[in-house]
C-alpha positions as CSV (number, residue, x, y, z in Angstrom):
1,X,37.0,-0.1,54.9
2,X,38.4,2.7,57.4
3,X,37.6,6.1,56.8
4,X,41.3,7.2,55.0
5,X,40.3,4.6,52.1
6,X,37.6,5.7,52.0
7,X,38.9,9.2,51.3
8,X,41.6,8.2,49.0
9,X,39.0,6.5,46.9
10,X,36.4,9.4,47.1
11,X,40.0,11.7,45.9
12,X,41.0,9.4,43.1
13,X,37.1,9.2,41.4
14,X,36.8,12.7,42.0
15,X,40.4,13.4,39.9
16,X,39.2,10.5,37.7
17,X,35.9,13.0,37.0
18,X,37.3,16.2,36.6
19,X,39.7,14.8,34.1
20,X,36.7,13.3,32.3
21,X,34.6,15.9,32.3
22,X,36.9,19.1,32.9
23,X,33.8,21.4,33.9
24,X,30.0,21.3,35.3
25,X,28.2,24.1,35.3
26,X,24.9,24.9,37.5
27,X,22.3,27.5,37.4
28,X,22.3,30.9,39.9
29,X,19.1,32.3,40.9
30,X,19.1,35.8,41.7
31,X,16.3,38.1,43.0
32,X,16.4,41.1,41.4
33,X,13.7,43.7,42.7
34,X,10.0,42.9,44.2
35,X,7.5,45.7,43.9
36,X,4.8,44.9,45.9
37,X,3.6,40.9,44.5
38,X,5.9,41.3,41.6
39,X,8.9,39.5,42.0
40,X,11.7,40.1,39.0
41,X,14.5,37.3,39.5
42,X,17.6,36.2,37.0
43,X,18.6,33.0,36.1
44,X,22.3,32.4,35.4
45,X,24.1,30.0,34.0
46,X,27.4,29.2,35.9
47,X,30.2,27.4,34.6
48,X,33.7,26.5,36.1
49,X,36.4,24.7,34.6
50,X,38.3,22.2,36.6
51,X,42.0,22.2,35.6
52,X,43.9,19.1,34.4
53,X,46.5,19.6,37.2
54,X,43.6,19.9,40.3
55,X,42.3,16.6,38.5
56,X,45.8,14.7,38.8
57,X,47.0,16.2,41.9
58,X,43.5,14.6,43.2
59,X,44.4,11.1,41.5
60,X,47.9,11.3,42.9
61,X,46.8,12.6,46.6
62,X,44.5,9.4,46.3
63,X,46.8,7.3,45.5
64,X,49.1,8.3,48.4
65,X,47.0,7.6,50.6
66,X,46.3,4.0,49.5
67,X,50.0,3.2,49.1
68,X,51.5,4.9,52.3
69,X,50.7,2.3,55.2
70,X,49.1,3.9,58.0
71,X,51.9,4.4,61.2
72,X,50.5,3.6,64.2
């Protein structure tokens, strides 16, 4: 498998995810202020929507890519 298959099938799961899923979210950890051995941090909660059309355009970029033969 050459390496553009292998990036049109890494495009159309990734599409294939974002439509499934639509967001992930991940934790932030911030340091806030350390006084001497004290050490006050925040922990928050990120969350990003993926669009529906970033998820197709992905699908459809993938699929491209498998159906347009390589020119030499």
């Amino acid at each position: 498998m050459n390496a553009m298959k292998l990036v049109a099938v890494a495009l159309i799961v990734a599409g294939a995810l974002g439509l499934a899923y639509g967001r992930f979210s991940y934790t932030k950890e911030t340091q806030q202020a350390q006084i001497g051995p004290l050490e006050l941090t925040v922990r928050d909660q990120q969350t990003i929507n993926i669009p529906v059309w970033a998820g197709a355009a992905a699908i459809a970029a993938g699929l491209l890519l498998l159906v347009i033969p390589k020119s030499a």
